[in-house]
TILUM-723085 format. One record per residue (C-alpha): x, y, z; residue number from 1. Coordinates in Angstrom, 2 decimals, always signed. Each point is the difference from the previous one (the first is absolute). Layout:
N
((X; Y; Z); NUM)
...
! end
This chain:
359
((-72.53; -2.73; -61.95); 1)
((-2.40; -1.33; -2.73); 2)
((-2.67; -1.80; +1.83); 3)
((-2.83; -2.16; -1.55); 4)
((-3.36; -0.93; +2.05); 5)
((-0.78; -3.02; -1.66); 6)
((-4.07; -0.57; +0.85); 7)
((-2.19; -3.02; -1.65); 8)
((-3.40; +1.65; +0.74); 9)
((-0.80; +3.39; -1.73); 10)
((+1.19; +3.42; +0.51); 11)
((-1.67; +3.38; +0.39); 12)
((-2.25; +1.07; -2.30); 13)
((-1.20; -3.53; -0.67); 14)
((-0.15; -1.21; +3.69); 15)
((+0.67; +1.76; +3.24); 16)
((+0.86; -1.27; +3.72); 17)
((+2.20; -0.09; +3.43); 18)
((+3.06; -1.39; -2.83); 19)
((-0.31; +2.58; -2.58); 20)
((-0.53; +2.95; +2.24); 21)
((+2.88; -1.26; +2.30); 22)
((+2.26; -0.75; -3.50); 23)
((-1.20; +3.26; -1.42); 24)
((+1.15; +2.12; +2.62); 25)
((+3.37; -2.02; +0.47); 26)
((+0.65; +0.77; -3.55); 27)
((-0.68; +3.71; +0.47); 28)
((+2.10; -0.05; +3.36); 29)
((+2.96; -1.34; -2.35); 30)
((-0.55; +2.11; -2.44); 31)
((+0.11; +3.16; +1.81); 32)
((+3.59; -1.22; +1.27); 33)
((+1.11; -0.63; -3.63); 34)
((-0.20; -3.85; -0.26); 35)
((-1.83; -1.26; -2.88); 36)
((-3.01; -2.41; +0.37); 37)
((-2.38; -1.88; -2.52); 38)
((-2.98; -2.66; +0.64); 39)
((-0.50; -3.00; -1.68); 40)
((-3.63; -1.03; +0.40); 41)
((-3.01; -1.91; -1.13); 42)
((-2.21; +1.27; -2.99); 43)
((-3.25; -0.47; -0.12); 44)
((-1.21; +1.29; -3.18); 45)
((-3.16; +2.18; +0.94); 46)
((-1.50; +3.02; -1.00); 47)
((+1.88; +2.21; -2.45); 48)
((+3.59; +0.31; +2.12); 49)
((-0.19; -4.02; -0.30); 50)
((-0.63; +0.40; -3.84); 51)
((+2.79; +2.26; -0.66); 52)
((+1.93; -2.49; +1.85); 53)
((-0.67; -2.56; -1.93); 54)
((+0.39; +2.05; -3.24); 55)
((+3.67; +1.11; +1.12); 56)
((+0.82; -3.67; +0.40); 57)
((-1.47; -1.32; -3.32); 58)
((+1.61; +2.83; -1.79); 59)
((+3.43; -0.64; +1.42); 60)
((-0.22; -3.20; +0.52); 61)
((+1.15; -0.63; +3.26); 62)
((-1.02; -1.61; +3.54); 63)
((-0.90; +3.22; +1.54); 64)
((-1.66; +3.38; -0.59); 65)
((+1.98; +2.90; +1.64); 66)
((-1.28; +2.89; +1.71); 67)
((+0.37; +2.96; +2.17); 68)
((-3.41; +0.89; +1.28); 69)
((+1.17; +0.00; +4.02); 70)
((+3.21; +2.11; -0.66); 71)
((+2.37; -2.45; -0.65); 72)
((+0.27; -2.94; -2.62); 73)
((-2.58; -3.09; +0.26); 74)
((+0.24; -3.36; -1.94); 75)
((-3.02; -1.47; -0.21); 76)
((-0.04; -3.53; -0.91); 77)
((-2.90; -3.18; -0.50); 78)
((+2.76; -1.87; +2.06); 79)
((+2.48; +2.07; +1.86); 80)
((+2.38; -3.34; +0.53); 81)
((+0.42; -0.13; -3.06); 82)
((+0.80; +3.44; -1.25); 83)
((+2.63; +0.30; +2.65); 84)
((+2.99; -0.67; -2.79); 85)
((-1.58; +2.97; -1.37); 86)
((-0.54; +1.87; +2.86); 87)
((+3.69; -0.61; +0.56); 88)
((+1.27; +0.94; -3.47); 89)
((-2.15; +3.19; +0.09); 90)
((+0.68; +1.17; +3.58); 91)
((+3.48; -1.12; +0.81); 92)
((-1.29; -0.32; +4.00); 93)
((+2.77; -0.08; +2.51); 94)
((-2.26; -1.68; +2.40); 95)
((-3.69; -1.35; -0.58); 96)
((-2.69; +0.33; +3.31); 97)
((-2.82; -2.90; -1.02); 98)
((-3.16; +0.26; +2.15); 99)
((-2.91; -2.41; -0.09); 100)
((-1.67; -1.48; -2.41); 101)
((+1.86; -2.57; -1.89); 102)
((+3.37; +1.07; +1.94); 103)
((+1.77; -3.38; -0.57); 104)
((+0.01; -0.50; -3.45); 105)
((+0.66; +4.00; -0.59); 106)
((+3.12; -0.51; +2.57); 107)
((+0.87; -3.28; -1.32); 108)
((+0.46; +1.52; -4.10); 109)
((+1.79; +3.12; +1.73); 110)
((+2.19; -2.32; +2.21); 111)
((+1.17; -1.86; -3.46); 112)
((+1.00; +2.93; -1.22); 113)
((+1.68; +1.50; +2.74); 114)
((-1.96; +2.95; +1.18); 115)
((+0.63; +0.82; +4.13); 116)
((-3.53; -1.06; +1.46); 117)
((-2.17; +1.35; +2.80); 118)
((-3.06; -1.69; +0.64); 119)
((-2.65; +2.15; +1.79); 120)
((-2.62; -1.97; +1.85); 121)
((-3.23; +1.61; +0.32); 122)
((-2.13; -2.61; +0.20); 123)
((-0.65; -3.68; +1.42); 124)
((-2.01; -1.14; -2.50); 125)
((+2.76; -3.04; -1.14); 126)
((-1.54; -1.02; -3.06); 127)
((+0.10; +3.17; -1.47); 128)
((+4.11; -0.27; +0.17); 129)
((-0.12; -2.48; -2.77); 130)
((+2.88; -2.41; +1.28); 131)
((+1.99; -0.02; +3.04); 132)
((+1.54; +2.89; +1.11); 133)
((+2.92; -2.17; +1.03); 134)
((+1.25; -0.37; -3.46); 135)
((+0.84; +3.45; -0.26); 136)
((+3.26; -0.87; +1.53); 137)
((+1.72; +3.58; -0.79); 138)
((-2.56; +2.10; +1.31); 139)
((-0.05; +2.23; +3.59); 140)
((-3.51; +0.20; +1.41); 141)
((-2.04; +3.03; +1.30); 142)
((-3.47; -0.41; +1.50); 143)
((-2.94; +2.35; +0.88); 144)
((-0.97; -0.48; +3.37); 145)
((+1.84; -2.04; +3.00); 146)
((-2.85; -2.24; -0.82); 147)
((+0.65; -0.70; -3.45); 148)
((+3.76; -0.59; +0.64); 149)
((-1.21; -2.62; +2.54); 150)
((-1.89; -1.79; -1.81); 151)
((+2.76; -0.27; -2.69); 152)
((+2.21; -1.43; +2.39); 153)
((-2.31; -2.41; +1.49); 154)
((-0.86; -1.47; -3.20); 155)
((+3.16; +0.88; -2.43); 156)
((+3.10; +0.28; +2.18); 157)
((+0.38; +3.72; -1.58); 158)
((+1.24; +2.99; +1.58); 159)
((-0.68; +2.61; -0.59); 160)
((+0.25; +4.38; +0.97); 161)
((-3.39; +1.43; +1.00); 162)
((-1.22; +3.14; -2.01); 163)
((-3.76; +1.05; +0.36); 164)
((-1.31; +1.26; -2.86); 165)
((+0.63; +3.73; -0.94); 166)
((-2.83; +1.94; +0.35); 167)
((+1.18; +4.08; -0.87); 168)
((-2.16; +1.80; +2.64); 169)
((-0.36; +2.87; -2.48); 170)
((-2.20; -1.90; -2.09); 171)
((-2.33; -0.95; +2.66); 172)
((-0.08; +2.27; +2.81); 173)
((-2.58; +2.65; -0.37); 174)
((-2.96; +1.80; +2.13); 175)
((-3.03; -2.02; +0.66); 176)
((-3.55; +0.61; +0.43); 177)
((-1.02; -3.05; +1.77); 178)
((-2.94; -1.37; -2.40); 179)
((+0.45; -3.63; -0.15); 180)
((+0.92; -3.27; +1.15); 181)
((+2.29; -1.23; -2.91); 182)
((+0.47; -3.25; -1.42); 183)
((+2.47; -0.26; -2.78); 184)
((+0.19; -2.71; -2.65); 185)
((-3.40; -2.05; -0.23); 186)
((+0.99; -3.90; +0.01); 187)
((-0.91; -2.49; +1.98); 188)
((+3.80; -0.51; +0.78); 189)
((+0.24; +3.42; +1.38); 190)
((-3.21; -0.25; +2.03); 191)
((-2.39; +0.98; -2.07); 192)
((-2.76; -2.17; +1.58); 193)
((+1.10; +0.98; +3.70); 194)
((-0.24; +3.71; -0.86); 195)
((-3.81; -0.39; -1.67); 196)
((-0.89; -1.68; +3.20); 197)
((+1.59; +2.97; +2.10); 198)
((-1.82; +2.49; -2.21); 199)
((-3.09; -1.50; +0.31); 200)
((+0.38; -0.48; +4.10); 201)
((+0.48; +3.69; +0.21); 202)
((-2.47; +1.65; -2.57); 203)
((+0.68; +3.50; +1.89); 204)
((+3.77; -0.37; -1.08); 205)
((+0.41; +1.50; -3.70); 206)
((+2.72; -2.60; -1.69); 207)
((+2.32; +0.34; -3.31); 208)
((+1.03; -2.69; -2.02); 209)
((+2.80; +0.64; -2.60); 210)
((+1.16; -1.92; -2.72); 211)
((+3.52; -0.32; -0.52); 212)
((+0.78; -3.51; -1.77); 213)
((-2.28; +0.70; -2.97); 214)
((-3.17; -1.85; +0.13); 215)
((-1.13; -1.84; -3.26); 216)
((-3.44; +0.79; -0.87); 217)
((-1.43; -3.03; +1.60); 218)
((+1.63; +0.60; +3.21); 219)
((-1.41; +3.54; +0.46); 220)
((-3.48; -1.24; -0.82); 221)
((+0.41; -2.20; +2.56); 222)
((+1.60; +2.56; +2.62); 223)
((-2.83; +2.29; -1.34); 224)
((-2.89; -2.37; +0.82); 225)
((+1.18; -0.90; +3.51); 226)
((+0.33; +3.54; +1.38); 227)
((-2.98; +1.75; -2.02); 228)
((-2.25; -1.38; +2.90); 229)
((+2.47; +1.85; +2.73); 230)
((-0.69; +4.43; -0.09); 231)
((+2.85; +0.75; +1.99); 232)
((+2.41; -1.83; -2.77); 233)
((+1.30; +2.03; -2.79); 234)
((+2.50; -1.78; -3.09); 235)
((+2.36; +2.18; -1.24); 236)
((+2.91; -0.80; -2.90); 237)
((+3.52; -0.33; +0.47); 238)
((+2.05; +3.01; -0.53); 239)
((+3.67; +1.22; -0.34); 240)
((-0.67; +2.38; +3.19); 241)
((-0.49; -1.92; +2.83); 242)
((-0.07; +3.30; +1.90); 243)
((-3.51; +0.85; -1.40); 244)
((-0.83; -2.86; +1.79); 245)
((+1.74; +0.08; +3.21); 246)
((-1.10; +3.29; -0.34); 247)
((-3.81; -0.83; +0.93); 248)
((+1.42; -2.87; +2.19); 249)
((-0.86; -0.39; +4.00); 250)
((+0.65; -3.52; +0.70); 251)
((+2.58; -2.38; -2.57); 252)
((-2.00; -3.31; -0.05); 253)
((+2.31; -3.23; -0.71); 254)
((-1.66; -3.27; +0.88); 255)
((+2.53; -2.03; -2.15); 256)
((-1.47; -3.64; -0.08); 257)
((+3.70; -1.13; -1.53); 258)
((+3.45; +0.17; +1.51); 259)
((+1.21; +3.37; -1.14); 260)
((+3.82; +0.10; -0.15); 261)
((-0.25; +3.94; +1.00); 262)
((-3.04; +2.11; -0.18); 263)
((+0.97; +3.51; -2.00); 264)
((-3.37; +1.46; +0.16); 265)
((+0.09; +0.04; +3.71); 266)
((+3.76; +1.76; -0.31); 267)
((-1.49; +2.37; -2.40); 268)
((-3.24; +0.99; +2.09); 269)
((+2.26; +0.63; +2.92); 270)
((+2.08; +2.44; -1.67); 271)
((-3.45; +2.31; +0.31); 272)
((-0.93; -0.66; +3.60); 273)
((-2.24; -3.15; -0.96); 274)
((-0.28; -2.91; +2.21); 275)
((-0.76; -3.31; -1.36); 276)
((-2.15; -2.70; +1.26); 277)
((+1.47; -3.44; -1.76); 278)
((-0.26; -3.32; +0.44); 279)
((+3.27; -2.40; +1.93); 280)
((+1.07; -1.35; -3.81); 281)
((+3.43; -0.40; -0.27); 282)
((+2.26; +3.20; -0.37); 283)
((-3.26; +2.44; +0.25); 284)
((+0.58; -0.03; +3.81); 285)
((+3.15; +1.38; -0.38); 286)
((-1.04; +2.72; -2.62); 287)
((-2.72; +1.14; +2.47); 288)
((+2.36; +0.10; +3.07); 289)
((-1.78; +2.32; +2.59); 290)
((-1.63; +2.40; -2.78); 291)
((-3.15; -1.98; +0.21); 292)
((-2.00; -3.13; +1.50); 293)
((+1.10; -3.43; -1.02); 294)
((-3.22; -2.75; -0.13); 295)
((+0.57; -3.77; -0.29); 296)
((-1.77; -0.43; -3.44); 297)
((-2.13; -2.79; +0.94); 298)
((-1.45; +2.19; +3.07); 299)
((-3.80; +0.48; +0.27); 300)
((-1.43; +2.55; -2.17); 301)
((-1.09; +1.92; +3.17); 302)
((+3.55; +0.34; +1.12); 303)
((+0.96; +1.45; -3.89); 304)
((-2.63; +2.32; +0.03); 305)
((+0.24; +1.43; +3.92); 306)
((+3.64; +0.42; -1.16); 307)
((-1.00; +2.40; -2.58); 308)
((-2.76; +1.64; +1.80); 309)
((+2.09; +0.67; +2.97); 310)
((+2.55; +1.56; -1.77); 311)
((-2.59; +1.95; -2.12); 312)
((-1.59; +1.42; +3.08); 313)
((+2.80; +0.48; +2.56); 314)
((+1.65; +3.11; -1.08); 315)
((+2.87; -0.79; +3.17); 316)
((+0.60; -3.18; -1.26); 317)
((+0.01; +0.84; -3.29); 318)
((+2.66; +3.39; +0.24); 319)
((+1.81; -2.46; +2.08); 320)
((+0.42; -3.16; -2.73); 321)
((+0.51; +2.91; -2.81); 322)
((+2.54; +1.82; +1.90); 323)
((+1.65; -3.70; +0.48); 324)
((-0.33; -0.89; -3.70); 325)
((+1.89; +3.77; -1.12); 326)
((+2.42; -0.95; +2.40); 327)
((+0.15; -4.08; -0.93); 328)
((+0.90; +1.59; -4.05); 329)
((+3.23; +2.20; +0.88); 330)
((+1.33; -3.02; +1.41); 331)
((+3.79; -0.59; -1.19); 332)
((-0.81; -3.25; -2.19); 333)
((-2.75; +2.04; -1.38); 334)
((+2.51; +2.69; -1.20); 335)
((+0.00; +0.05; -3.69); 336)
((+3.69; +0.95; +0.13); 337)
((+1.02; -2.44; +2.76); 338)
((-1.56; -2.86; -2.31); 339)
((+1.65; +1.34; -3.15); 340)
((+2.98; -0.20; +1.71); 341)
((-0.31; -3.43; +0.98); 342)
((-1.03; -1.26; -3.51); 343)
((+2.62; +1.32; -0.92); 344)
((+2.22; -1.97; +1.73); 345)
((-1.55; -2.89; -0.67); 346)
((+0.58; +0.91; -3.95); 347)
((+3.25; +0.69; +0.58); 348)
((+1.00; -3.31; +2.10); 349)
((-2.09; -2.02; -3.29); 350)
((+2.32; +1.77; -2.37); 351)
((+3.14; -0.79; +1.91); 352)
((-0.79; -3.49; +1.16); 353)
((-0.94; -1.11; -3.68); 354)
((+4.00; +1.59; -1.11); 355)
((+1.28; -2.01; +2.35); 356)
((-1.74; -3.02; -0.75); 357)
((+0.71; +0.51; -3.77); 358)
((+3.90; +0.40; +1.14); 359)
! end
C-alpha cells in the first residue's frame, strides 16, 4: 500500500509537534512492514533547508520542493491544497491520511480526484479545518482521544475509530535522575503563565522549561524576561531527543489552558516512570489517566503548587503515581503495534469503500 500523509502545517526539520512525531513514526511503522509512505506538507522557507527548497522549486519549476531528510520522501509546498494534483502525479497514493491544518480543502482536491481518504482528528481547534469536515463526503474518520471523537460528533455528526497517538516507548523511555519539574512548550496556550506562577510559589522546586514549537526571536525575549527574575527556572531548546530531557525529568508539568484533543507529552513521560500533573482540558485527562494528578485549570495557585510540592516531597506517593504511570503506558491502546494494526484497517476499509463507490 502507497500511503500519503497529507499535512497543511510544516514537517520535521522546519516544524516539530504531537502530528509530526505521531505521522513520523506511523510512516516508519509502515515502512518497516514494506508499505510505502510520503508527506505532503507546508513550507516555510527558512534558514538554508527552506532556501534549497525554494531553489529546487524555481529551478524545476514546479509547486513543490521534494525531499528526503526524515527517511522517506517530503513535498513541501507554499500551499499544500494546491500541490495535491502534484502530489498525486508524483506519488501515485493508494490512500491519503490528512491531519489538521487546512484538512478540508486538502481532502476536498484529493476527493476530486479520487484518492481513498482518512481524516485524522487531532485537534478541536475548528477553524483551523478550513471548511466543514462534512463535505468530505468519501472520507472514514479516526480521532485521538474518546474526547476528540466526541466532540466531532456533537458538533459534526462524524464517526469516527479512536487511535491515540503513537508514541514508540523506545524513543522515550530512559533512566532518570530526578532534577526537575518540567514544563514543555512555553505558550500561553500550553500554560505558560500557570507554570511561571507555580515556579515562583515554590522557589525550593528547581523547574525546566523546553521549547519545542520554535520560538521567534521576540517570543523568547519575552519568555526570557518573565522567568530571569525566578532562580529555580532554567530555559532550555528544543531537541530531537526528548530522552535527554525526560532524562533529568521528576515531575511532567502540563497545565494546558486550551482543550487538548490528546496530550502526547504526558504518554511520552509515562513511558519513563513520570507522572504528570495537568490541567482538566479536554483530552489531557485522558492522556494522564492515573499516571499523575489531574487539576481543574482555573484552581487556586495554592492548590497547583501543593500539587507539585507534594508529589516532590512524598517519595510513597510519588513511587506510587510513577509505578501507575509505567503501568498506565503498556496499556493495549498504547501498543504501538495494536494501533498500527488498527490504522491499518482503517486504510484498508478507505481504499475499499472509495472502489466501491467508484463502481
Amino acid at each position: 500500500m502507497k500511503v500519503l500523509f497529507a499535512i497543511g502545517n510544516g514537517y520535521l526539520p522546519e516544524f516539530s509537534g504531537g502530528v509530526q512525531s505521531s505521522t513520523h513514526h506511523l510512516v516508519q511503522e509502515l515502512q518497516s512492514r514494506g508499505h510505502q509512505a510520503a508527506v505532503l506538507a507546508s513550507l516555510f522557507g527558512d534558514g538554508l533547508f527552506g532556501m534549497r527548497a525554494r531553489l529546487k522549486m524555481k529551478l524545476l519549476r514546479q509547486p513543490a520542493a521534494i525531499d528526503n531528510f526524515p527517511g522517506y520522501p517530503v513535498a513541501r509546498a507554499w500551499f499544500p491544497w494546491e500541490a495535491v494534483g502534484f502530489a498525486k502525479d508524483w506519488f501515485k497514493p493508494d490512500v491519503a491520511v490528512v491531519q489538521c491544518h487546512q484538512s478540508v480543502p486538502i481532502g476536498k482536491a484529493l476527493q476530486s480526484l479520487g484518492v481513498p481518504l482518512v481524516v485524522y482528528l487531532r485537534n478541536v481547534e475548528f477553524h483551523e479545518l478550513g471548511g466543514d469536515p462534512r463535505d468530505l463526503h468519501s472520507a472514514v474518520y479516526v480521532a485521538n482521544s474518546d474526547f476528540t471523537a466526541k466532540t466531532y460528533k456533537r458538533e459534526f455528526g462524524i464517526d469516527s475509530t479512536v487511535i491515540p497517538p503513537t508514541v514508540d516507548p523506545e524513543l522515550y523511555a530512559t533512566a532518570t535522575t530526578r532534577d526537575f519539574v518540567t514544563f514543555i512548550n512555553p505558550y500561553n496556550e500550553k500554560g505558560f503563565e500557570l507554570a511561571v506562577s507555580i515556579a515562583r510559589q515554590c522557589p525550593e522546586i528547581p523547574f525546566l522549561f523546553v521549547e519545542s514549537w520554535k520560538l521567534n526571536d521576540d517570543h523568547r525575549a519575552l519568555i526570557e524576561q518573565t522567568i530571569a527574575p525566578l532562580a529555580n527556572v532554567r530555559l532550555e531548546n528544543r531537541t530531537s531527543d526528548m530522552r535527554t530531557v525526560y532524562g533529568r525529568t521528576r515531575i511532567l508539568l502540563a497545565p494546558s489552558k486550551w482543550e487538548e484533543a490528546w496530550g502526547r507529552v504526558a504518554s511520552e513521560a509515562h513511558c519513563s516512570g513520570i507522572p504528570v500533573i495537568g490541567s482538566n482540558r479536554g483530552g489531557l485527562p485522558e492522556a494522564i489517566g492515573p499516571g499523575g494528578v489531574v487539576l481543574d485549570y482555573d484552581a487556586p495557585i495554592e492548590d497547583w503548587a501543593g500539587a507539585v510540592r507534594a508529589l516532590w516531597n512524598d517519595r510513597a506517593r510519588y513511587d506510587g503515581l510513577s509505578a501507575a504511570a509505567s503501568e498506565f503506558s503498556r496499556r493495549p491502546a498504547m501498543d504501538p503495534a495494536r494501533q498500527f494494526a488498527d490504522l491499518l484497517g482503517v486504510l484498508e476499509h478507505a481504499s475499499q469503500r472509495r472502489s466501491l463507490q467508484v463502481a
